[in-house]
C-alpha positions in Angstrom: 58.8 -17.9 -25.5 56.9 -15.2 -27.1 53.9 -12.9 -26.0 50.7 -13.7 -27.8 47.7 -11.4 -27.5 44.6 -13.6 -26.9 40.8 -12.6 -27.1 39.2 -12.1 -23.2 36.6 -14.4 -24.6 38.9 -17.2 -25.9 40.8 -16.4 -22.4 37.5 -16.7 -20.5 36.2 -20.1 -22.2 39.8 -21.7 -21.6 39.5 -20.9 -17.9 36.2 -22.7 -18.0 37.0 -25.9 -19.6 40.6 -25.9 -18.2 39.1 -26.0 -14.6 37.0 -29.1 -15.8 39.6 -30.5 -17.4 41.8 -30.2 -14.1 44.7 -28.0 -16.9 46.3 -25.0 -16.7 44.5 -22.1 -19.0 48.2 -22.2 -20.7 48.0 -25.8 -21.4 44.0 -25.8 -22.1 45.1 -23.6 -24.8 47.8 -25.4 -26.5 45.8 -28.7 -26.2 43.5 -26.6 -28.1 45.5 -25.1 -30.9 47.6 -28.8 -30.8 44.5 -30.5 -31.8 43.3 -27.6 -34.2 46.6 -27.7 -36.3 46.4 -31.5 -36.6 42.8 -30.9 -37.8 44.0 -28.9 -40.3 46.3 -30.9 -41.4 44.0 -34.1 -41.8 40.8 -32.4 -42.7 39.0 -36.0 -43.1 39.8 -36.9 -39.5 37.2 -36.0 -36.8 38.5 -34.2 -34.1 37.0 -36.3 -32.0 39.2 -39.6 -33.8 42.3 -36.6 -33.4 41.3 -36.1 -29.7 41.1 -40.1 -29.2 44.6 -40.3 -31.2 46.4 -37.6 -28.6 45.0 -39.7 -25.6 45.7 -43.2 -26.9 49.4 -41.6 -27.5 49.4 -40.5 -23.7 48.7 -44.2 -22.2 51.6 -45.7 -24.4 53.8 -42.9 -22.4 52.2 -43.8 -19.3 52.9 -47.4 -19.8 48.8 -48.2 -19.7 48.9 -50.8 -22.5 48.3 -54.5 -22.7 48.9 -56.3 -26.1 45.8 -57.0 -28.2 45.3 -61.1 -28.8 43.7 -61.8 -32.0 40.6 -64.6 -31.7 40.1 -63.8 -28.0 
């Protein structure tokens, strides 16, 4: 693990939404720079689709999936 020098505001606004989010301020910011990199790596996906992507991929770990049925 390396030592990263962070901003006191960037460190401040992850303690705000991390506490929200019910996340560490270490995990608040990966989730952060997670979704940023895949951002920048599909620049025509919004982050909000990126954001629904990472949480979609969470519930198939979790096991919180039921099988779509065409014509329903």
């Amino acid at each position: 693990m390396a030592n990263v020098k962070l901003s006191d505001k960037l460190i401040a606004d992850a303690k705000i939404t991390a506490k929200a989010l019910h996340r560490s301020v270490p995990m608040q910011i990966e989730h952060w720079a997670k979704i940023g990199k895949i951002c920048e790596e599909n620049p025509d996906l919004p982050a909000a689709f990126v954001n629904g992507i990472l949480i979609s991929m969470a519930e198939i770990e979790a096991g919180e999936v039921t099988e779509y049925v065409f014509g329903s």
